[in-house]
mmCIF file as Biopython writes it, N, C-alpha, C and O atoms, coordinates in Angstrom:
data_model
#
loop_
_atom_site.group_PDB
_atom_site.id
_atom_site.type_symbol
_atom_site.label_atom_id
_atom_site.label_alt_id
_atom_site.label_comp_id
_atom_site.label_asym_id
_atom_site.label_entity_id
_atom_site.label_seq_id
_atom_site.pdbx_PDB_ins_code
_atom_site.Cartn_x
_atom_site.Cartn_y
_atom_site.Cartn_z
_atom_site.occupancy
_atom_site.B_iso_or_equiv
_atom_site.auth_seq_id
_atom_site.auth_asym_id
_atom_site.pdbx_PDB_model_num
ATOM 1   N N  . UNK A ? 1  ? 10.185  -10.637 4.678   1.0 0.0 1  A 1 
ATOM 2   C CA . UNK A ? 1  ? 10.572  -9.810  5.794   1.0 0.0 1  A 1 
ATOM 3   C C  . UNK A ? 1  ? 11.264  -8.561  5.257   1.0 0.0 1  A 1 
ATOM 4   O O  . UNK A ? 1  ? 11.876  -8.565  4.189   1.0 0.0 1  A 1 
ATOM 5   N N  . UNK A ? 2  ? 11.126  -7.372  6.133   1.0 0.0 2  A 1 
ATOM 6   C CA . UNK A ? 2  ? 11.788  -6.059  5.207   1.0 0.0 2  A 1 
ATOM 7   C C  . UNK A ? 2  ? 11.935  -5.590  6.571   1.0 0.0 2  A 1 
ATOM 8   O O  . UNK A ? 2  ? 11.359  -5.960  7.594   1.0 0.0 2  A 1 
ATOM 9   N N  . UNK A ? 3  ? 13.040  -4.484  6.338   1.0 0.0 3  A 1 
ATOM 10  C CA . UNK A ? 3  ? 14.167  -4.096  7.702   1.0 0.0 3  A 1 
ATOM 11  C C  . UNK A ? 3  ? 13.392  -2.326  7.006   1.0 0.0 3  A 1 
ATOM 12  O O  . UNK A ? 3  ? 13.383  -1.757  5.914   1.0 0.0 3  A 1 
ATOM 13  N N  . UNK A ? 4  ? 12.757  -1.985  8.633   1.0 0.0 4  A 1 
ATOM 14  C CA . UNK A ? 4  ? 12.915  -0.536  8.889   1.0 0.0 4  A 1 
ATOM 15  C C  . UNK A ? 4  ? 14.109  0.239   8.867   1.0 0.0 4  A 1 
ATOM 16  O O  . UNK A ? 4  ? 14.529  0.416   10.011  1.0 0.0 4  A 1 
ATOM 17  N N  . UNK A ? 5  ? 14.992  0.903   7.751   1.0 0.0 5  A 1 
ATOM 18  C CA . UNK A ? 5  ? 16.551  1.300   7.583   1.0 0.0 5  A 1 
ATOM 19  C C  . UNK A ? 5  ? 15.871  2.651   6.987   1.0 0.0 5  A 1 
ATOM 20  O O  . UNK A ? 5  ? 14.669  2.873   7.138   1.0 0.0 5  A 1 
ATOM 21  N N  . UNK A ? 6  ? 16.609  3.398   6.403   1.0 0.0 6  A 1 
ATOM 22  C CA . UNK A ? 6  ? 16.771  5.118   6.101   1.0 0.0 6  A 1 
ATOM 23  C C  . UNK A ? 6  ? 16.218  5.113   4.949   1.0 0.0 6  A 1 
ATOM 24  O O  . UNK A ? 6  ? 15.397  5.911   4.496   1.0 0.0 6  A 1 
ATOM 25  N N  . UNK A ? 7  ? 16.858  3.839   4.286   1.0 0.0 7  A 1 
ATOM 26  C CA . UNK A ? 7  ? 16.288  3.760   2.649   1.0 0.0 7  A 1 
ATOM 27  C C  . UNK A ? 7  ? 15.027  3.041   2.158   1.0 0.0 7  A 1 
ATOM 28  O O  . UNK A ? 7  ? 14.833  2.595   1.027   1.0 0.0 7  A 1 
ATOM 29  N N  . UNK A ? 8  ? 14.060  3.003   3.405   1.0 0.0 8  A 1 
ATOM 30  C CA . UNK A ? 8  ? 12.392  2.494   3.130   1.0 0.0 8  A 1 
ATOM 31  C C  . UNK A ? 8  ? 12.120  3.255   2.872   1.0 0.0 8  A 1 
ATOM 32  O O  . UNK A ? 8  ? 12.579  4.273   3.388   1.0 0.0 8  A 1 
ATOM 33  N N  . UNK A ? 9  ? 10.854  3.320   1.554   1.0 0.0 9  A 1 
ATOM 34  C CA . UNK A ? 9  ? 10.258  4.612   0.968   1.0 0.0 9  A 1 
ATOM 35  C C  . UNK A ? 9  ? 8.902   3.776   1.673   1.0 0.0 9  A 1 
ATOM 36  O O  . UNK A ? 9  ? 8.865   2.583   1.975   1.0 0.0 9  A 1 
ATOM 37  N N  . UNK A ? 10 ? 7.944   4.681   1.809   1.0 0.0 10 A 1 
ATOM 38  C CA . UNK A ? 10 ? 6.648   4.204   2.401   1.0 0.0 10 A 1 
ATOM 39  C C  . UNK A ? 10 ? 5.616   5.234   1.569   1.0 0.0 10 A 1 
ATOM 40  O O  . UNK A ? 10 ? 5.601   6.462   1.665   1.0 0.0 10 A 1 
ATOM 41  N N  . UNK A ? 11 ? 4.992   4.625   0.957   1.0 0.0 11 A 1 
ATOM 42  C CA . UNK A ? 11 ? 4.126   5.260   0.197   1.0 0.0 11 A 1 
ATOM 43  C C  . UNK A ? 11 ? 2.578   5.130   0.613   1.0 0.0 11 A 1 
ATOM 44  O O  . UNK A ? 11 ? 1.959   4.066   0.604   1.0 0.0 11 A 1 
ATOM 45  N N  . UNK A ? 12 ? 2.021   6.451   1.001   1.0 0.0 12 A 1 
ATOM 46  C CA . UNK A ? 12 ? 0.116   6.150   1.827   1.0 0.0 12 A 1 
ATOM 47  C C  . UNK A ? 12 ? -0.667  6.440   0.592   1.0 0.0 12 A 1 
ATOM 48  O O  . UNK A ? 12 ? -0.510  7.459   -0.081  1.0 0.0 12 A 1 
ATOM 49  N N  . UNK A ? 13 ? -1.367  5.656   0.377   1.0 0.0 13 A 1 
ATOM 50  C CA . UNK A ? 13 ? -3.037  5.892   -0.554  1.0 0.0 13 A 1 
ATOM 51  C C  . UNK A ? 13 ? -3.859  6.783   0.154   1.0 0.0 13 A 1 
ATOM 52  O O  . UNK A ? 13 ? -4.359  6.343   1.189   1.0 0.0 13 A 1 
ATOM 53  N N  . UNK A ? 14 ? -4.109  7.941   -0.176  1.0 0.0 14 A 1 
ATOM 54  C CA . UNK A ? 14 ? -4.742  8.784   0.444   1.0 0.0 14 A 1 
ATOM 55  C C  . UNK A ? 14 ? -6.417  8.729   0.439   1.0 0.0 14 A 1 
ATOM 56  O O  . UNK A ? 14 ? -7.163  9.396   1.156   1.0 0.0 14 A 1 
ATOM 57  N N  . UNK A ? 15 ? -6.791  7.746   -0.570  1.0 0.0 15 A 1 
ATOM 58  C CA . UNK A ? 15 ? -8.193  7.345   -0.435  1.0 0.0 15 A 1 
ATOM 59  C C  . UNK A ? 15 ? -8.526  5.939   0.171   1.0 0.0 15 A 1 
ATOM 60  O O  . UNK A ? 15 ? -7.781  4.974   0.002   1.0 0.0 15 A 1 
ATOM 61  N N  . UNK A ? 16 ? -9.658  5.884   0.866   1.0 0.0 16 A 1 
ATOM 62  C CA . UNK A ? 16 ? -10.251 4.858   1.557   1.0 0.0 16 A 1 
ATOM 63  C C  . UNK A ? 16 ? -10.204 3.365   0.859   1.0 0.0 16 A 1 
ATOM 64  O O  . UNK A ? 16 ? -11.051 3.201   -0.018  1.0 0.0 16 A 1 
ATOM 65  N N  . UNK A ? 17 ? -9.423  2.380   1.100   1.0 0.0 17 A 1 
ATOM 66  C CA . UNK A ? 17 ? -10.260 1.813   -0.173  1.0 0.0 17 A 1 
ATOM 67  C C  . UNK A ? 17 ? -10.762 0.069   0.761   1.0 0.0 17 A 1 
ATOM 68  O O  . UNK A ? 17 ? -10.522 -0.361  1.889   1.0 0.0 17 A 1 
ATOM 69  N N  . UNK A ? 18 ? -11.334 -0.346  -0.132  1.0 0.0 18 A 1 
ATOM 70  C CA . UNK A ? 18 ? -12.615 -1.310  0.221   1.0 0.0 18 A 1 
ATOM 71  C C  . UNK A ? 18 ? -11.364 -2.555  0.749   1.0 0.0 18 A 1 
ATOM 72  O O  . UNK A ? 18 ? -10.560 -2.990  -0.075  1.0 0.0 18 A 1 
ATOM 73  N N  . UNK A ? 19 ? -11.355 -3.197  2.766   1.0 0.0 19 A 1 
ATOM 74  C CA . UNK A ? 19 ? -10.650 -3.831  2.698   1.0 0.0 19 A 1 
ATOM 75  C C  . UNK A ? 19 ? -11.241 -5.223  2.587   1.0 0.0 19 A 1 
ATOM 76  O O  . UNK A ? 19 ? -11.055 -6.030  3.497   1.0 0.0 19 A 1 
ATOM 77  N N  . UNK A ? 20 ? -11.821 -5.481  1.702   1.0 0.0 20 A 1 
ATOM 78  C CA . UNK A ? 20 ? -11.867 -6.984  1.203   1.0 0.0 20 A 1 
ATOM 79  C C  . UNK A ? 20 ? -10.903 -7.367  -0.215  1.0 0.0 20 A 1 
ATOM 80  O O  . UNK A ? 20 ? -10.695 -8.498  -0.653  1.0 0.0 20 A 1 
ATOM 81  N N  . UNK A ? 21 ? -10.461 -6.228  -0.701  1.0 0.0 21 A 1 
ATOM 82  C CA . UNK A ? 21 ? -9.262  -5.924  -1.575  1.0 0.0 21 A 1 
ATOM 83  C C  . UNK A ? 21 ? -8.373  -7.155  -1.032  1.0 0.0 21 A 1 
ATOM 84  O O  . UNK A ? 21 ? -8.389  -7.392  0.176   1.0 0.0 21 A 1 
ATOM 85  N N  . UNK A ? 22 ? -7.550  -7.988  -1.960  1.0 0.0 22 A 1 
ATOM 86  C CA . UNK A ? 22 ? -6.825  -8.732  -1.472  1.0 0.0 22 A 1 
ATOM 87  C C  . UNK A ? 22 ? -5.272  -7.787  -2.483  1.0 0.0 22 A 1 
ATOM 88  O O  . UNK A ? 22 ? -5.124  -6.685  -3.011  1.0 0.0 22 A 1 
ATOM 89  N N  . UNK A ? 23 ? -4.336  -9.161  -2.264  1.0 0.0 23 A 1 
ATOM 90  C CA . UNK A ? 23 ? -3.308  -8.468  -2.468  1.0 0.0 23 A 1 
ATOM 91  C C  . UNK A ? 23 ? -3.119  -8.122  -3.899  1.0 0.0 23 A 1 
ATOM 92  O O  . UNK A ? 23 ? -2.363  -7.275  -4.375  1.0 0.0 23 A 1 
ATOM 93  N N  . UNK A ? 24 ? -3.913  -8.902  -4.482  1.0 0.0 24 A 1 
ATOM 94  C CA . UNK A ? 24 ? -3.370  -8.815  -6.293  1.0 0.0 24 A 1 
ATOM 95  C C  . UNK A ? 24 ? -4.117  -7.301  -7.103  1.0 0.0 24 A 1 
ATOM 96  O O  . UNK A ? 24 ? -3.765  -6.778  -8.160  1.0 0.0 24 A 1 
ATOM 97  N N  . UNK A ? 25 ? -5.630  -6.740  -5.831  1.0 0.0 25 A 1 
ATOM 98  C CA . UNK A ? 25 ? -6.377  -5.841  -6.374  1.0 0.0 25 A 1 
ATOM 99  C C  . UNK A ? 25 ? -5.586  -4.816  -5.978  1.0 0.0 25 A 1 
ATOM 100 O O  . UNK A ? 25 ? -5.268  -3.961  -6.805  1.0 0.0 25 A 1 
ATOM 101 N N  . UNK A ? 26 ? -5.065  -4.727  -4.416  1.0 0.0 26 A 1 
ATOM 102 C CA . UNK A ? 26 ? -3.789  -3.497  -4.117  1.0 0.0 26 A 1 
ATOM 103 C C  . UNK A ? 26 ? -2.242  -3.365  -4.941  1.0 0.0 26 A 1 
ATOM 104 O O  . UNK A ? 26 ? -1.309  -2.566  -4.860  1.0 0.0 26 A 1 
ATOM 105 N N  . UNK A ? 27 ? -2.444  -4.287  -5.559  1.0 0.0 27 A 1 
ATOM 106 C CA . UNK A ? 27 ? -1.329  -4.487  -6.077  1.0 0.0 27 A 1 
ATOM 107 C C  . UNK A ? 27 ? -1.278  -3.750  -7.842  1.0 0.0 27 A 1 
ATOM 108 O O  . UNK A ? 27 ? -0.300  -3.310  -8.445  1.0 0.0 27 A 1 
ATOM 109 N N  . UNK A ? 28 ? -2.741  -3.848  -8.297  1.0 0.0 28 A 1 
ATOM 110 C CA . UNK A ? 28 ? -3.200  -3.146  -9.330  1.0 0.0 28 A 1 
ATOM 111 C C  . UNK A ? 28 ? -3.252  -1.590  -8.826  1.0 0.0 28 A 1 
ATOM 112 O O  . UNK A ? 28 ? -2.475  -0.700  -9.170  1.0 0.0 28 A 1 
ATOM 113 N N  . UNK A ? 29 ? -4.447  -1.471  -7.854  1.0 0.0 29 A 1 
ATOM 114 C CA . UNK A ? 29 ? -4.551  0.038   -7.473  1.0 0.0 29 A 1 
ATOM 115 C C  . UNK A ? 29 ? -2.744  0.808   -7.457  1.0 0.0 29 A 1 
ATOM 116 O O  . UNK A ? 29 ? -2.537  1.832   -8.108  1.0 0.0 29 A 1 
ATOM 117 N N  . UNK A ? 30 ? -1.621  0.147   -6.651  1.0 0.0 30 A 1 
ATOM 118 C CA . UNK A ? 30 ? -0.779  0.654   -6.662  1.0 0.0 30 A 1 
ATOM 119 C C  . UNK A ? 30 ? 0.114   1.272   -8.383  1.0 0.0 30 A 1 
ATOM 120 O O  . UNK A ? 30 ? 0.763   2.277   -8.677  1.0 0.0 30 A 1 
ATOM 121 N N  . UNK A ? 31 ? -0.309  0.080   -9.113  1.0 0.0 31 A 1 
ATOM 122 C CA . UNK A ? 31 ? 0.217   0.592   -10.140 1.0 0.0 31 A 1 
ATOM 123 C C  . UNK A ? 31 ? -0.501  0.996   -10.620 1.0 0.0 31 A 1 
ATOM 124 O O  . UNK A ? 31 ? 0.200   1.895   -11.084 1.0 0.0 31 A 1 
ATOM 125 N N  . UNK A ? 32 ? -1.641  1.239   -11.094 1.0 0.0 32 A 1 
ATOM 126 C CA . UNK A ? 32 ? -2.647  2.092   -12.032 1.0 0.0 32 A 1 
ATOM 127 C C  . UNK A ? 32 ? -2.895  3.710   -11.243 1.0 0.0 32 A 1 
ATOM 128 O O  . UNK A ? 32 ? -2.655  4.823   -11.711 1.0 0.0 32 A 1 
ATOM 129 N N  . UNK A ? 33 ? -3.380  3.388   -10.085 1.0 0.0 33 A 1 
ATOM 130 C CA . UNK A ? 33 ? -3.486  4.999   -8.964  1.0 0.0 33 A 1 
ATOM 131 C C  . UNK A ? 33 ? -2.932  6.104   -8.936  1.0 0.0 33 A 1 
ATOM 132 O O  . UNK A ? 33 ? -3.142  7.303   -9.118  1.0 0.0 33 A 1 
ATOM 133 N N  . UNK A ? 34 ? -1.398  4.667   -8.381  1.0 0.0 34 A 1 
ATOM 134 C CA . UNK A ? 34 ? -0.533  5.772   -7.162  1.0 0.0 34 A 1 
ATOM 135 C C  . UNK A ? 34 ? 0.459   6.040   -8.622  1.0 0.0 34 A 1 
ATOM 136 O O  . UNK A ? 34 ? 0.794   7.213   -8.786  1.0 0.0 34 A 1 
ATOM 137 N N  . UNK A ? 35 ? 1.018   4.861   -9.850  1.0 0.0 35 A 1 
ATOM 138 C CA . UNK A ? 35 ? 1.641   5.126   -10.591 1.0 0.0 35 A 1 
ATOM 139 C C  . UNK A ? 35 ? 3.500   4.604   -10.411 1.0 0.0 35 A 1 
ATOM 140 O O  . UNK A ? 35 ? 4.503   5.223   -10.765 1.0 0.0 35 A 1 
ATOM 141 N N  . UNK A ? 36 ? 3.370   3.169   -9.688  1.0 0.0 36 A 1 
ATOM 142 C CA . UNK A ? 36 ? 4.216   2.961   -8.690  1.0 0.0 36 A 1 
ATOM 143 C C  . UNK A ? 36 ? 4.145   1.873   -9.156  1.0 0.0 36 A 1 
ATOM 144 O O  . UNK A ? 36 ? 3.170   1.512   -9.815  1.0 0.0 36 A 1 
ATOM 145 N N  . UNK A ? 37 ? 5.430   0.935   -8.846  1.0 0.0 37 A 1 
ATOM 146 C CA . UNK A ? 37 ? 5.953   -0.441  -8.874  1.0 0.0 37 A 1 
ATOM 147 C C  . UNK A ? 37 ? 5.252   -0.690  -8.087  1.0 0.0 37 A 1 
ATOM 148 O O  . UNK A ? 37 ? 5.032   0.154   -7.218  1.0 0.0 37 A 1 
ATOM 149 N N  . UNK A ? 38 ? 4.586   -1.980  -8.051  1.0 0.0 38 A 1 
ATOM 150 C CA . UNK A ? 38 ? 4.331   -2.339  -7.004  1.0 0.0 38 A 1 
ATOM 151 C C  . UNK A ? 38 ? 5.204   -3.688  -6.148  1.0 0.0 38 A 1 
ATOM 152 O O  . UNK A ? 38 ? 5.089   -3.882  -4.938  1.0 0.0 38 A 1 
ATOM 153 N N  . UNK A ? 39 ? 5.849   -4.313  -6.840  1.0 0.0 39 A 1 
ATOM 154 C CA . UNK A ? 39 ? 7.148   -5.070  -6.906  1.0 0.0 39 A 1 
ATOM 155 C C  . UNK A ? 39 ? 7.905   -4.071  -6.356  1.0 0.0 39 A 1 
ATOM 156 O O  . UNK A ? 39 ? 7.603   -4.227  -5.172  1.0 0.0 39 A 1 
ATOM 157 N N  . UNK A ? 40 ? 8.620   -3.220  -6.374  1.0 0.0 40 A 1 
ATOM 158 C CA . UNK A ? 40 ? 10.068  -2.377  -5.947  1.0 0.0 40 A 1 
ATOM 159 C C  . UNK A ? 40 ? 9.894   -2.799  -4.001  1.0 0.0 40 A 1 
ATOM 160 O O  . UNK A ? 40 ? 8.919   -3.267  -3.413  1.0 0.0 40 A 1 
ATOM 161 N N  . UNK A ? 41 ? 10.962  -2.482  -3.576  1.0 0.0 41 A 1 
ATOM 162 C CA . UNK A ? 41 ? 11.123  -2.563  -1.842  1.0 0.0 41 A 1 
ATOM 163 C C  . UNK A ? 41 ? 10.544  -1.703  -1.312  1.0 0.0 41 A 1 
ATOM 164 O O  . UNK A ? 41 ? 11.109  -1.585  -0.225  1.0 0.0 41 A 1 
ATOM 165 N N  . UNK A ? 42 ? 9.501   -0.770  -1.389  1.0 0.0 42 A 1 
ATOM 166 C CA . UNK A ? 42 ? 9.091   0.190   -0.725  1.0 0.0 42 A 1 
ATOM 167 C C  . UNK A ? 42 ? 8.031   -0.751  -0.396  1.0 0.0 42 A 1 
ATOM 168 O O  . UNK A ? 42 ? 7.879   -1.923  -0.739  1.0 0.0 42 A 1 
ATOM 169 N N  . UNK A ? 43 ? 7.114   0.245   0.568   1.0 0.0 43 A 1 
ATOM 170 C CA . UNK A ? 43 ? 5.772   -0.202  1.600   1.0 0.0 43 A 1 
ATOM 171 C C  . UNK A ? 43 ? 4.683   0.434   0.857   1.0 0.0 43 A 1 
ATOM 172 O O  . UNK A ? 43 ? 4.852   1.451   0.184   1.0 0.0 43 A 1 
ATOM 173 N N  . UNK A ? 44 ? 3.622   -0.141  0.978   1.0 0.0 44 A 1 
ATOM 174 C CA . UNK A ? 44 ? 2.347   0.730   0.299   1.0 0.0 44 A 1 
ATOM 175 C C  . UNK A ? 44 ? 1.822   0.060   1.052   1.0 0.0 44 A 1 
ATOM 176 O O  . UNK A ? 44 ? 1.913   -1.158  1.209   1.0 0.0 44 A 1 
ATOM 177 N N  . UNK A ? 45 ? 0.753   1.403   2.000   1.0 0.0 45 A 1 
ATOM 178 C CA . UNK A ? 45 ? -0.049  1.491   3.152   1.0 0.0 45 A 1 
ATOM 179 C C  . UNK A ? 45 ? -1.696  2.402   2.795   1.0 0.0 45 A 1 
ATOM 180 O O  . UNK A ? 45 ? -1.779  3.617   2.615   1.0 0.0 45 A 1 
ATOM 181 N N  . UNK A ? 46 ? -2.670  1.574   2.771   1.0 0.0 46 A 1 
ATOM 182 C CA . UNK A ? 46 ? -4.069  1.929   2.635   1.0 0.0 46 A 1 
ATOM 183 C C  . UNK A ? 46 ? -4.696  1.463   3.736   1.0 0.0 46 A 1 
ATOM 184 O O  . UNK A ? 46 ? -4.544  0.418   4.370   1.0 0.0 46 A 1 
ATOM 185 N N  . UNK A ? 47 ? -5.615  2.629   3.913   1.0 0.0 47 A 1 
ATOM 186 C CA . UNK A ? 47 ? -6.493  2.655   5.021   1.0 0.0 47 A 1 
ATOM 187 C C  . UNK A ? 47 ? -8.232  1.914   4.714   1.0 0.0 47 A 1 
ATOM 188 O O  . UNK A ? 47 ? -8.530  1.373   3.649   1.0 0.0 47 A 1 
ATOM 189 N N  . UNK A ? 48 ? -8.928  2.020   5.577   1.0 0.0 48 A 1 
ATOM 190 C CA . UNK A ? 48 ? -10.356 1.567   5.676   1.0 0.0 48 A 1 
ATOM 191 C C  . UNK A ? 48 ? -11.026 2.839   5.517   1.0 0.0 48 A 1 
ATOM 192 O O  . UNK A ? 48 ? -10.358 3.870   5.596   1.0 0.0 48 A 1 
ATOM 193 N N  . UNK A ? 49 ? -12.622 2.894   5.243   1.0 0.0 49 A 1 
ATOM 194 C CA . UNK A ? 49 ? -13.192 4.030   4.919   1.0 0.0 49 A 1 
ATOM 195 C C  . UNK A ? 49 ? -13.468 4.598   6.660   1.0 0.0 49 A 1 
ATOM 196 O O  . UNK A ? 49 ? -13.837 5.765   6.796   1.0 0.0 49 A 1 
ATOM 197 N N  . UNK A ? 50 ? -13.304 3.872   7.709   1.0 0.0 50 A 1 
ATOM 198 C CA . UNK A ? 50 ? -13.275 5.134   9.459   1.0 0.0 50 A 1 
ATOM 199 C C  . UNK A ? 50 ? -11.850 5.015   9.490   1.0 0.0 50 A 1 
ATOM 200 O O  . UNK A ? 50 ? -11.531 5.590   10.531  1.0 0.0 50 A 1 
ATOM 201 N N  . UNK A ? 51 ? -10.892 4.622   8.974   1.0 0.0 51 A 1 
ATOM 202 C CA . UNK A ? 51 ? -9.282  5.241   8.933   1.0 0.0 51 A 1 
ATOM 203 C C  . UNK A ? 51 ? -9.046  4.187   10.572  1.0 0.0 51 A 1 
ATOM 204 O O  . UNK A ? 51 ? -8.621  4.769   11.570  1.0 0.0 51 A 1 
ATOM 205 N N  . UNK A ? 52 ? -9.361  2.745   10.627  1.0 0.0 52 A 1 
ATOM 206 C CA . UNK A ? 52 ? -9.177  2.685   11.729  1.0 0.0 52 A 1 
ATOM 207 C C  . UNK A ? 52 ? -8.453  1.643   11.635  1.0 0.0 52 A 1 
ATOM 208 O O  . UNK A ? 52 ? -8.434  0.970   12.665  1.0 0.0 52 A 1 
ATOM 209 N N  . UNK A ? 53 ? -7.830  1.246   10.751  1.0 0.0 53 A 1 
ATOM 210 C CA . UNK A ? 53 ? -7.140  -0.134  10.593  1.0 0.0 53 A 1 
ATOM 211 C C  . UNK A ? 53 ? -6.375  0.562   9.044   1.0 0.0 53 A 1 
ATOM 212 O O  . UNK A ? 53 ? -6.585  1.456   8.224   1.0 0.0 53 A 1 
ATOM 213 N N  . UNK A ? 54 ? -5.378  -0.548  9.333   1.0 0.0 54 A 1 
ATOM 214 C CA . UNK A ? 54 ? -4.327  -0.341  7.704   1.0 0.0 54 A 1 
ATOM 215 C C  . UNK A ? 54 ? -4.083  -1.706  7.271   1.0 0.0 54 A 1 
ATOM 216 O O  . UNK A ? 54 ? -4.392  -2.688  7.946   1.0 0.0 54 A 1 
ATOM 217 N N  . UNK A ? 55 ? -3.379  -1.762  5.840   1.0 0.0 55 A 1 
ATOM 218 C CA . UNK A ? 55 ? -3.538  -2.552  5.037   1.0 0.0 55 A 1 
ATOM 219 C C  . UNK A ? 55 ? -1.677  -2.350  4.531   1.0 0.0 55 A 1 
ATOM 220 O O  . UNK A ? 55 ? -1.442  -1.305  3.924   1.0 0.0 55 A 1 
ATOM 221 N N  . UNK A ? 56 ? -0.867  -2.988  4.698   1.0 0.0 56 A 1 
ATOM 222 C CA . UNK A ? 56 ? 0.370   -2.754  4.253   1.0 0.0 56 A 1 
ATOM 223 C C  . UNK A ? 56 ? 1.073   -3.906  3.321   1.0 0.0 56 A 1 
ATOM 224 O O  . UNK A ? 56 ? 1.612   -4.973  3.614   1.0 0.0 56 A 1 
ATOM 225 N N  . UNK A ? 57 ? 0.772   -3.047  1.716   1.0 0.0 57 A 1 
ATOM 226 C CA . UNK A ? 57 ? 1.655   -4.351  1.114   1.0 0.0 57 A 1 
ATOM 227 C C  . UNK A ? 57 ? 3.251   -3.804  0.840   1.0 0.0 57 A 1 
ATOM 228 O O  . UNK A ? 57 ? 3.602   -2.664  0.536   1.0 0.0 57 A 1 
ATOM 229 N N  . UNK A ? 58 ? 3.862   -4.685  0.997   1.0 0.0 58 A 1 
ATOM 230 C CA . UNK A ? 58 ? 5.443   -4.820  1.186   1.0 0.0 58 A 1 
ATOM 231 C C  . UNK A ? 58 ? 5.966   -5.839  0.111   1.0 0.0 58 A 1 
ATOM 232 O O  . UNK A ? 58 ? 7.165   -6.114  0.053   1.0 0.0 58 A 1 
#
């Protein structure tokens, strides 16, 4: 569980990526990609390729 407070960093993947991705492949993309903990308390939020659904690992 994680509390919406001042000090959530929320980080968006600005490319589409494939959601059959489970958590351990977003969890790579975050650190190889974005260049990011993927462990630390922030949010990392990826979209679908029609941007119509999200994917939020926490």
């Amino acid at each position: 569980m994680f509390r919406f407070d001042e000090g959530l960093n929320v980080h968006l993947h600005r490319d589409p990526v494939e959601f059959r991705f489970g958590m351990n492949s977003l969890s790579i993309l975050v650190e190889q990609a974005m260049g990011l903990n993927p462990m630390d308390s922030s949010l990392d939020v990826f979209t679908n390729q029609r941007c119509d659904r999200i994917k939020i690992l926490g």
